[in-house]
C-alpha positions in Angstrom: 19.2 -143.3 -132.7 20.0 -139.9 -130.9 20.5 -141.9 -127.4 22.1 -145.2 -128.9 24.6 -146.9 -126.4 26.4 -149.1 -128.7 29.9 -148.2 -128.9 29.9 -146.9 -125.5 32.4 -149.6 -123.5 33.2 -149.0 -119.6 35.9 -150.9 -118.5 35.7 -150.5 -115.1 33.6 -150.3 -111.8 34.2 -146.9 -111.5 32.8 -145.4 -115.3 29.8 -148.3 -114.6 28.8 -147.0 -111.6 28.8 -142.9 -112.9 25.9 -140.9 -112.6 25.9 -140.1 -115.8 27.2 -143.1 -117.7 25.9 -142.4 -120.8 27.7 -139.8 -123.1 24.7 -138.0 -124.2 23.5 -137.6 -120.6 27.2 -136.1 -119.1 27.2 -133.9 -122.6 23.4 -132.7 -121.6 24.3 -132.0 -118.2 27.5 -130.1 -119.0 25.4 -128.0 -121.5 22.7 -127.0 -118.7 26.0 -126.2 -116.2 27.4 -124.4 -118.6 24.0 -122.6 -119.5 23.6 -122.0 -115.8 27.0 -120.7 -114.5 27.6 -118.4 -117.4 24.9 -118.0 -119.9 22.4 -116.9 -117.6 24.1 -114.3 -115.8 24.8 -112.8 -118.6 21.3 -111.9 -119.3 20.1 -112.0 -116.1 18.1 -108.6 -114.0 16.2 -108.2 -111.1 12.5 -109.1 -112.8 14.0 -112.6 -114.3 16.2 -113.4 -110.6 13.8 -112.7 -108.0 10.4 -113.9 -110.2 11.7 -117.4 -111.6 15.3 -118.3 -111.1 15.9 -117.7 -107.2 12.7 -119.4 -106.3 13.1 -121.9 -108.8 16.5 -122.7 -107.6 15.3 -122.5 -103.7 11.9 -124.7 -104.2 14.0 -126.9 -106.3 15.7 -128.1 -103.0 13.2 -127.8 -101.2 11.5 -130.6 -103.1 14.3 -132.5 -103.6 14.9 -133.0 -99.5 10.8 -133.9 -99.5 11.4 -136.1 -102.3 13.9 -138.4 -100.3 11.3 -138.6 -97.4 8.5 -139.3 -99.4 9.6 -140.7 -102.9 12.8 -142.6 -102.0 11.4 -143.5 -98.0 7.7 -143.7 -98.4 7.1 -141.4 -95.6 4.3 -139.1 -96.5 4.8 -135.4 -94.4 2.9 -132.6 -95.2 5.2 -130.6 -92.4 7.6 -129.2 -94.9 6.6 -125.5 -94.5 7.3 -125.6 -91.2 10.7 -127.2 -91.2 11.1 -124.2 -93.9 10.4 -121.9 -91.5 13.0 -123.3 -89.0 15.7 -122.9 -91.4 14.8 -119.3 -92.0 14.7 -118.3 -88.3 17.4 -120.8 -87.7 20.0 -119.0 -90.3 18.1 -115.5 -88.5 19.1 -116.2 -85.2 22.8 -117.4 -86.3 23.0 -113.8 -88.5 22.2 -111.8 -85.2 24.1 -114.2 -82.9 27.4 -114.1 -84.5 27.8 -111.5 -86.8 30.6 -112.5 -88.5 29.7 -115.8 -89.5 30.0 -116.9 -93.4 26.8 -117.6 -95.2 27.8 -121.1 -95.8 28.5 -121.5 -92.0 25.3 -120.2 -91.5 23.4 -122.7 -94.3 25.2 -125.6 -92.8 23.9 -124.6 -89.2 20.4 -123.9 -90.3 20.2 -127.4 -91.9 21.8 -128.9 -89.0 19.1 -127.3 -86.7 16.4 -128.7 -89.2 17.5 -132.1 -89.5 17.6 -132.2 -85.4 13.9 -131.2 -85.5 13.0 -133.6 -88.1 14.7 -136.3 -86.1 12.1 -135.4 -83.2 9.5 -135.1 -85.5 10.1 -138.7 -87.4 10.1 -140.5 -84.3 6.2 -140.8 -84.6 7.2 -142.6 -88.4 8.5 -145.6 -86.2 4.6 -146.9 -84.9 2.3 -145.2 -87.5 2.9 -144.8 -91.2 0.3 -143.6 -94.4 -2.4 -141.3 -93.2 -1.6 -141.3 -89.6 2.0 -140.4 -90.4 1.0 -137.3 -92.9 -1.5 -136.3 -89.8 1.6 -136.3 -87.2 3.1 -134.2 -89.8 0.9 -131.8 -90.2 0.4 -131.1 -86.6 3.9 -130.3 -86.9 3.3 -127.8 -89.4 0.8 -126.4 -87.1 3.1 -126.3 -83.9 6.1 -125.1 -85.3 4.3 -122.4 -87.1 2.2 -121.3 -83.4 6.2 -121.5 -81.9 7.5 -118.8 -84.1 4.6 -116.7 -83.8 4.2 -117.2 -79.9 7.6 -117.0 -78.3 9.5 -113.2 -78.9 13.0 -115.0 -79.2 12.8 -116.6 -82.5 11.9 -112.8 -84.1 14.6 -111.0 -81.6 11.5 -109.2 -79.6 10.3 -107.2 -83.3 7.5 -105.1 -82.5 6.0 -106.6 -85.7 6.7 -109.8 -85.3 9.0 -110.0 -88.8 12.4 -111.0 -89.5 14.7 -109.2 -91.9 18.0 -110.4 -93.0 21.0 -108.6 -92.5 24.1 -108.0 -94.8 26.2 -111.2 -95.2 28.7 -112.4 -96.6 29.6 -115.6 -98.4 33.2 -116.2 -99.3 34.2 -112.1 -99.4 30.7 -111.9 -101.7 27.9 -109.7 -100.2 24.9 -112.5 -100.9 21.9 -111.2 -98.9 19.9 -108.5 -98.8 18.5 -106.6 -101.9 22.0 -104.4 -102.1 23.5 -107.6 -102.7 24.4 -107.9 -106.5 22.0 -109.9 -108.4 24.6 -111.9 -110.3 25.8 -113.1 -107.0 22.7 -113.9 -105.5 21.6 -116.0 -108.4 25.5 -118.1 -108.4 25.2 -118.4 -104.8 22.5 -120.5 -104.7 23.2 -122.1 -107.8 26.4 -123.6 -106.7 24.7 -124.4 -103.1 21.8 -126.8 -105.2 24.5 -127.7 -107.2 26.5 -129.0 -104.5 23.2 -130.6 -102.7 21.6 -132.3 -105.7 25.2 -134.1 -106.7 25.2 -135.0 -103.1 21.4 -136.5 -103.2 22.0 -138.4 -106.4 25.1 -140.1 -104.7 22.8 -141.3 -101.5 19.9 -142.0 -103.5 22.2 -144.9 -105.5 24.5 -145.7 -101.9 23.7 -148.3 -99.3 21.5 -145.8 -97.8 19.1 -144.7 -100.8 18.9 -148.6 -101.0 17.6 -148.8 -97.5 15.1 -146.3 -98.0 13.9 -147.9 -101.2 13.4 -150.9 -99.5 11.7 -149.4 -96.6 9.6 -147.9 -98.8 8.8 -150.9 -101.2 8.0 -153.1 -98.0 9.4 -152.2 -94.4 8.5 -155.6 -93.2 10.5 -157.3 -95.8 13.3 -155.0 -95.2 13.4 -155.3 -91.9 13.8 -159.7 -92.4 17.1 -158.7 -94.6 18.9 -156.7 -92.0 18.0 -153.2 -92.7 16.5 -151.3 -89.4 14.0 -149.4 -89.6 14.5 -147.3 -86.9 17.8 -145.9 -88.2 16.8 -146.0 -92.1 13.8 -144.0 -91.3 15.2 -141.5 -89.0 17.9 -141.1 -91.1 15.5 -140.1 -94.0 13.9 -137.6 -92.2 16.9 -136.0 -91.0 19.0 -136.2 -94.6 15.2 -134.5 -95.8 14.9 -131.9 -93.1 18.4 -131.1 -93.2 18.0 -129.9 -97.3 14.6 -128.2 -96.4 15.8 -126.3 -93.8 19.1 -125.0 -96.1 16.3 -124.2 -98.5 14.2 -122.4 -95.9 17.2 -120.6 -94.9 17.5 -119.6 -98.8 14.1 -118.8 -99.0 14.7 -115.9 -96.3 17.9 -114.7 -96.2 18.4 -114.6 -100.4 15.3 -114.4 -102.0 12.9 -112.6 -99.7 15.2 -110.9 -97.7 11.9 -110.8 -94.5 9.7 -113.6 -93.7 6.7 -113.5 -90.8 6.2 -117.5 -90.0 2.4 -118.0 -90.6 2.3 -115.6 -93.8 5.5 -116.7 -95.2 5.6 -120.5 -94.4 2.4 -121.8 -93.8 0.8 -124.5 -95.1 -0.2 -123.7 -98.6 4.0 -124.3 -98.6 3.7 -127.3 -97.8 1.2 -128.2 -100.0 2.8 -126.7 -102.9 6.4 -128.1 -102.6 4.3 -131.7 -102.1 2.8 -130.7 -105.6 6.5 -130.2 -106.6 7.3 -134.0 -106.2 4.0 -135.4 -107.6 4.0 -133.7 -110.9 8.0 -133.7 -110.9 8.0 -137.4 -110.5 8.1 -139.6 -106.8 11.5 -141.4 -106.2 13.2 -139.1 -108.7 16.0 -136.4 -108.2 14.8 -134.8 -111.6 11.5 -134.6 -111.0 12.5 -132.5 -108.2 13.5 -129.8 -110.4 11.0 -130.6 -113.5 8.1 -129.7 -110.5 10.0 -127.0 -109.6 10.1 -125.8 -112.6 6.7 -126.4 -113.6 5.3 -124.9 -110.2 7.2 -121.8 -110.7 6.6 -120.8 -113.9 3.0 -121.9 -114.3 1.8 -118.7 -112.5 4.0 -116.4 -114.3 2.7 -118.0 -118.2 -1.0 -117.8 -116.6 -1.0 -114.8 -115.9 0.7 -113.4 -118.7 -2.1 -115.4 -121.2 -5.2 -114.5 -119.1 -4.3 -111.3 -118.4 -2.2 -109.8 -120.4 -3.6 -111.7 -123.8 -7.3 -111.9 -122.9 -7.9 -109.3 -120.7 -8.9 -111.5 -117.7 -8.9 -110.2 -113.6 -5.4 -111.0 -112.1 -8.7 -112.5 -109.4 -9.7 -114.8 -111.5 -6.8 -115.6 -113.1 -5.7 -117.0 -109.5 -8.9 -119.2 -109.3 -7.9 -120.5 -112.7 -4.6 -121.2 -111.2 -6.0 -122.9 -108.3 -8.1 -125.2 -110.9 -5.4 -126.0 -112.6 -3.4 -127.1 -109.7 -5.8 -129.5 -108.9 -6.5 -131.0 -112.4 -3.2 -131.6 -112.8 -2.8 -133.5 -109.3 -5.5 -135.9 -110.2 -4.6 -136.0 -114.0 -0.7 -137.2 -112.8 -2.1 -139.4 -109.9 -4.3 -141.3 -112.2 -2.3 -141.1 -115.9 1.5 -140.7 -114.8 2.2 -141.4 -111.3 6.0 -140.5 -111.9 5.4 -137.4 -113.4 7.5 -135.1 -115.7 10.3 -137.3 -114.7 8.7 -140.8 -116.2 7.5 -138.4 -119.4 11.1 -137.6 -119.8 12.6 -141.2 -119.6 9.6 -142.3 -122.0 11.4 -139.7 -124.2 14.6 -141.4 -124.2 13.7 -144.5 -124.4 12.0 -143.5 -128.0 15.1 -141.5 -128.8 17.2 -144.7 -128.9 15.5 -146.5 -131.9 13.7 -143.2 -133.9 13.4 -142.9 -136.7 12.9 -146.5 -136.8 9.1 -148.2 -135.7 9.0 -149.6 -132.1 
């Protein structure tokens, strides 16, 4: 009743083929823009930007570029941490290198250094696949991690070892740095996952999303109707490295502001953005941002109920955390293997005959 379609004609290839082709939806989504771009930073302060909606925002793409590897491709990698960490030091050692660089110049490069690693990376994804594929990937994980720590270069020769953002600039706006207004901070990288989720939702439905669907579904199959798997799955894990590293480089240079490789992106990262996409929902560019969501904000509710309402140890409400992480991996593996996402679509579906019975 509240999601009917009747009524709703398209008369052309080009309203049938929308993203949103369904009034409701485009409505919905203008709402959250709208909600996004100038509700929130109207209300918005330091606690609320740097505690839920800048990580939120910079996990969200994170697990979105995982989700093409793994939910639209099939490619299991539990390397994401460290392709975070080469955006960061990658957008690190642009800052220092050329000081006057935009911010956006210095995203793009960062993802462009990413996606070259991931290509190098992926090539293993070409003989092995499944377990043996998540193992190569973690070994990368491992190495890249040992790289940043081991050669001076990456951290310009810092006694400590640490990298620290300087002041930059994106578009005349200072966006870096704790100096940097808030506001700005938080429409920054707003409009940058803007920008990369429309641009994900267009592949995912493209020739190329279909490749990767189909690689995913059966490779050998695939391969028998002309679509290669060499290029199909190398181009997966570059598209997916290239967003991780952009939200690697967000990670540093607008949210944290320092990062030290093994502390900062280590492999409870990977981990975690890989919980993103299971509870958010496999093969969904939703359920990128419903895990997200849910990942981020679960802590925070925690530990205001344990602690603040029953008094609990901010210790154990950590280990409570923990447990809950892992009940809720085996409760969506083995009740809803789409996640949040295939919750939300159930919704819908409901939506379009309520009140009447099904």
């Amino acid at each position: 009743m509240f999601y009917r379609e009747s009524g709703q004609f398209k008369t052309g290839y080009a309203a049938d083929q929308a993203i949103f082709p369904i009034l409701q939806d485009r409505w919905s989504m203008l709402v959250i823009l709208v909600v996004g771009f100038v509700g929130v930073p109207l209300i918005i302060d330091d606690y609320w930007a740097n505690a839920v909606f800048i990580p939120f925002l910079a996990y969200a793409l994170a697990a979105l570029g995982l989700n093409i590897l793994t939910g639209y491709c099939g490619q299991l990698s539990l390397g994401t941490g460290g392709f975070l960490a080469v955006g960061a030091y990658s957008s690190y050692k642009l800052m220092t290198a050329f000081p006057g660089m935009d911010m956006i110049l210095v995203l793009l490069g960062a993802g462009a250094v990413t996606a070259m690693v991931g290509l190098l990376f992926g090539l293993p994804s070409l003989r092995i696949k499944g377990f043996y594929l998540a193992v190569a990937t973690l070994a990368a994980q491992f190495f890249l991690i040992w790289l940043f720590y081991k050669v001076p270069w990456f951290y310009n020769y810092n006694a400590t070892g640490q990298i620290s953002v300087p002041p930059r600039e994106a578009l005349g706006f200072l966006v870096t740095t704790q100096k940097a207004d808030v506001v700005v901070r938080y429409l920054f990288i707003l409009s940058v996952v803007t920008v990369f989720a429309i641009a994900a939702k267009n592949m995912v439905r493209g020739r190329i999303g279909r490749s990767w669907m189909a690689i995913r579904d059966m490779d050998i199959a695939a391969e028998l109707i002309g679509i290669r798997p060499f290029s199909t799955k190398l181009s997966a894990f570059a598209v997916s490295s290239f967003f991780i590293g952009v939200a690697g480089a967000l990670i540093f240079s607008v949210w944290l502001g320092a990062a030290e490789s093994g502390e900062t992106f280590g492999i409870l990262e990977s981990f975690l953005v890989l919980f993103m996409i299971i509870v958010g929902g496999l093969g969904s560019i939703l359920g990128s941002f419903l895990g997200a969501g849910f990942i981020v904000l679960m802590p925070i509710g925690l530990k205001n109920v344990l602690v603040d309402w029953f008094g609990m140890t901010a210790v154990f409400a950590k280990h409570v955390e923990i447990t809950l992480f892992g009940v809720l991996i085996i409760f969506f593996l083995i009740v809803e293997p789409h996640g949040l996402a295939r919750l939300w679509q159930i919704i819908k579906e409901k939506l379009r005959l309520w009140p009447f019975p099904h």
